[in-house]
C-alpha positions in Angstrom: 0.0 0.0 0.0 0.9 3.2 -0.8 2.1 6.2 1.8 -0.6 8.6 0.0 -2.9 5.8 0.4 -2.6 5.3 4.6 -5.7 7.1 6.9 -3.8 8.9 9.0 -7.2 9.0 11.0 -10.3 11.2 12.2 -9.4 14.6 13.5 -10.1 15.7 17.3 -12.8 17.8 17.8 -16.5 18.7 16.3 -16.4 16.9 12.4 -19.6 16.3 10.1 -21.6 12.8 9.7 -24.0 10.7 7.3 -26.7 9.4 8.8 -27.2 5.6 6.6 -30.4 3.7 7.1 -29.5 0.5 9.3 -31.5 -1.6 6.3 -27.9 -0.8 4.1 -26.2 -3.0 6.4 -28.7 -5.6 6.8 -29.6 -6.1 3.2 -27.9 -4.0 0.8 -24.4 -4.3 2.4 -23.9 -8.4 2.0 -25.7 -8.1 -1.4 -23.5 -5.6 -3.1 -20.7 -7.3 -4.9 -19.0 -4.6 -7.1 -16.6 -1.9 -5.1 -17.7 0.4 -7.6 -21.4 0.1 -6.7 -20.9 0.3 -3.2 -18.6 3.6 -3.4 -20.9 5.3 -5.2 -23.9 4.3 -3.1 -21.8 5.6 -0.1 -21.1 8.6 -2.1 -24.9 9.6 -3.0 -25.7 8.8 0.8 -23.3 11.7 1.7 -23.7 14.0 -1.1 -27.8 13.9 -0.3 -27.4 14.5 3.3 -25.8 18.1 2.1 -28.5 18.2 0.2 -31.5 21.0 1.7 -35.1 20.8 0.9 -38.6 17.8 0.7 -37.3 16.5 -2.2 -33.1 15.9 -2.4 -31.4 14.5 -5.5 -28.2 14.3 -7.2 -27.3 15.1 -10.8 -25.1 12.4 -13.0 -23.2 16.3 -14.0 -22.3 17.0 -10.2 -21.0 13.7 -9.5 -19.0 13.8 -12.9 -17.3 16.7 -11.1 -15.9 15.1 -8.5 -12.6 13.9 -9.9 -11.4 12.0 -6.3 -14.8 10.1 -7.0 -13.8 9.5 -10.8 -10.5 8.1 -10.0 -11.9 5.8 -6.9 -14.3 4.4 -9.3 -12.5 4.2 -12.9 -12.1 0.7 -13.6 -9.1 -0.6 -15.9 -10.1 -1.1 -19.8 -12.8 1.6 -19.1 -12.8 5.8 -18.8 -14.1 7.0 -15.6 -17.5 8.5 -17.0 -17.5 4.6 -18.3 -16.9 3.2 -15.1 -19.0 5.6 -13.5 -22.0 5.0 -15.6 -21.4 1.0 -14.6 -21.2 1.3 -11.1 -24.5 3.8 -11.3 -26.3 1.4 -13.5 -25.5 -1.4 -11.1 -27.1 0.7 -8.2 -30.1 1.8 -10.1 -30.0 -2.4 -11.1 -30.2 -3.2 -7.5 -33.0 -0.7 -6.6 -30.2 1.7 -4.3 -31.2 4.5 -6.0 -34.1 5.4 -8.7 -33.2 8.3 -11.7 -35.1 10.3 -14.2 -33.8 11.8 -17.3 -35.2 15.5 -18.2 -34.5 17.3 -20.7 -34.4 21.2 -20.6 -34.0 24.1 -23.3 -29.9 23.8 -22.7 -30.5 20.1 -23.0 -31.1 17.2 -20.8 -29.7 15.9 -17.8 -30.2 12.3 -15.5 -31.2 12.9 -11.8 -30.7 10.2 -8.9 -33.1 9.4 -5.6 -32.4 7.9 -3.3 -35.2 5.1 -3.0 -37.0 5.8 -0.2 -40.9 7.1 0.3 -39.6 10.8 -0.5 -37.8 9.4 -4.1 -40.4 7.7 -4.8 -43.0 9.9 -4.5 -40.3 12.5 -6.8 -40.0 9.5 -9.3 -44.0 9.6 -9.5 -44.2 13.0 -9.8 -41.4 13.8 -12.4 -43.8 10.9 -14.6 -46.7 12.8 -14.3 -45.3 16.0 -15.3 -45.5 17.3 -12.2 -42.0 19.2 -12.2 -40.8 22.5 -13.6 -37.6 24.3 -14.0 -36.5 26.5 -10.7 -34.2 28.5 -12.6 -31.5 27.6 -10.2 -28.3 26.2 -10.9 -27.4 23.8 -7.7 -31.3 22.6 -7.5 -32.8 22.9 -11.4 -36.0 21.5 -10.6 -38.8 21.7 -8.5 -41.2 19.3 -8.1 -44.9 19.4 -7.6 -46.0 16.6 -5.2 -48.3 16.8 -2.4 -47.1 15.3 1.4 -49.5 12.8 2.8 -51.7 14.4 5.0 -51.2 13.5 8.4 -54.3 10.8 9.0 -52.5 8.9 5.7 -49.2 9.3 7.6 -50.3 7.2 10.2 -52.3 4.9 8.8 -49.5 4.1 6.4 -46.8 3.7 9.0 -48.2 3.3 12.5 -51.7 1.6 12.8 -55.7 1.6 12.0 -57.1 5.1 12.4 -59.9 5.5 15.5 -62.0 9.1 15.9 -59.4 9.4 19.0 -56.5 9.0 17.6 -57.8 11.5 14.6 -58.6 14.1 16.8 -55.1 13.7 18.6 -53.4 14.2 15.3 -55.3 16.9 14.2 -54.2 18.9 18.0 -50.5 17.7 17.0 -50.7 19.5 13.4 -51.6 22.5 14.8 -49.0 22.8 17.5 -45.7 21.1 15.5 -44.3 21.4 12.0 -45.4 18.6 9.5 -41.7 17.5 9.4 -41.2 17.0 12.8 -44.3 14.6 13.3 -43.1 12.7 9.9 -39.3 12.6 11.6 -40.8 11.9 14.9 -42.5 8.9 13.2 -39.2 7.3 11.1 -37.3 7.0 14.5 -40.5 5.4 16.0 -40.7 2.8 13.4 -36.8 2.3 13.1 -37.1 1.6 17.2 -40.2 -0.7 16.0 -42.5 1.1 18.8 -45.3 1.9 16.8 -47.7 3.9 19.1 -48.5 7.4 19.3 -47.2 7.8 22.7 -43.6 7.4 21.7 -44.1 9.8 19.2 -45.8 12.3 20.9 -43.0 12.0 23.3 -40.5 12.9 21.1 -42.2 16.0 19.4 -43.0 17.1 23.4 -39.0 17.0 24.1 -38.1 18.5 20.2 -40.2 21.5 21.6 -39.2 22.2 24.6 -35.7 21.2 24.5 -34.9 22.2 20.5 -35.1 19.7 18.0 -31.5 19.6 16.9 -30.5 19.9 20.4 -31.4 16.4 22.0 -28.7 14.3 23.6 -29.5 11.1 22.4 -29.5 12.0 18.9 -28.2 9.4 16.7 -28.5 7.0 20.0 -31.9 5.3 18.8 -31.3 3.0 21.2 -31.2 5.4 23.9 -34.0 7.4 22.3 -36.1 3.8 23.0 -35.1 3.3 26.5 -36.1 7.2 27.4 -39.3 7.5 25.5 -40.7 4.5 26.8 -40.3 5.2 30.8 -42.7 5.6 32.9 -46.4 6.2 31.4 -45.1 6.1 27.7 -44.8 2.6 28.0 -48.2 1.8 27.6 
């Protein structure tokens, strides 16, 4: 190995993170069988996260531009824009990530999701025409999909909807942002503790104590342990 090639390690102090869905290293992980594909599926997990905005995606154009990316990927017999487009294809193959082609007055351009709900739901949209130029350089598009409404939130991800519980979430839109109670409701089902109570808990501490602010952030495990004390632990 080479000297230019050695970590020399993380630096002390404050440094960034990617937050990866634990399903990567369950599933995707011990499936994916080309280095290629699994550096660029790490890359497009990072480059999202710096992402901003409902609806984050990557163009094939940006990731082009990253030459240390090019070079980790290039593969011998192949350019790297060759080898790039392989290890790409592979992820978009193995249902990683999900991409659109559009084409605009300058010409057209390929865009990546990430497949979750949210790329999805910008995959359906893009197909129905619902999407129009921004006029912006870093984010060219903007897409026109509607959010779930709150009572299809639930029902989708938590349980069976009762006049109760519908009421309850009706007093929770009005006193927290839609984006909190959908966050509030990932970490719920990534902790498999699917009851309102758990949620509710975590929206009630993101308010009074900041959202970004909590201690057990990243600690789901922690998160689980606190939440469900006492009465939440019905």
């Amino acid at each position: 190995m080479k000297p230019s090639q050695i970590f020399s390690g993380f630096v002390a102090g404050k440094i960034g993170s990617t937050p990866i869905p634990n399903p990567f290293f369950s599933e995707l992980l011990p499936a994916i069988d080309h280095l290629g594909e699994l550096k660029v599926t790490l890359y497009v997990f990072w480059a999202l996260n710096k992402k901003e905005g409902p609806f984050r995606y990557i163009r094939k154009s940006e990731i082009l531009a990253d030459q240390l990316l090019l070079s980790a990927v290039q593969q011998t017999g192949l350019t790297a824009e060759e080898s790039l487009d392989d290890a790409l294809e592979r992820a978009v193959g193995r249902g990683t990530l999900l991409n659109a082609r559009l084409t605009f007055s300058e010409g057209s351009e390929t865009f990546y999701f990430l497949n979750s709900p949210k790329g999805r739901a910008a995959i359906d949209a893009i197909q129905a025409g619902k999407w129009k130029p921004s006029g912006e350089k870093d984010a060219p598009i903007i897409l026109e999909v509607e959010l779930p409404n709150i009572f299809t939130l639930y029902e989708q991800n938590i349980g069976a909807l009762t006049p109760m519980i519908a009421e309850t979430l009706r007093d929770a839109e009005k006193s927290y942002p839609y984006s909190w109670i959908e966050e509030a409701m990932a970490i719920a089902i990534e902790n498999n503790v699917r009851k309102w109570s758990y949620i509710n808990a975590i929206l009630e501490e993101w308010q009074i104590r900041g959202k970004d602010a909590r201690e057990d952030r990243g600690d789901t495990e922690k998160a689980r342990r606190k939440y469900l004390k006492g009465w939440f632990d019905d």
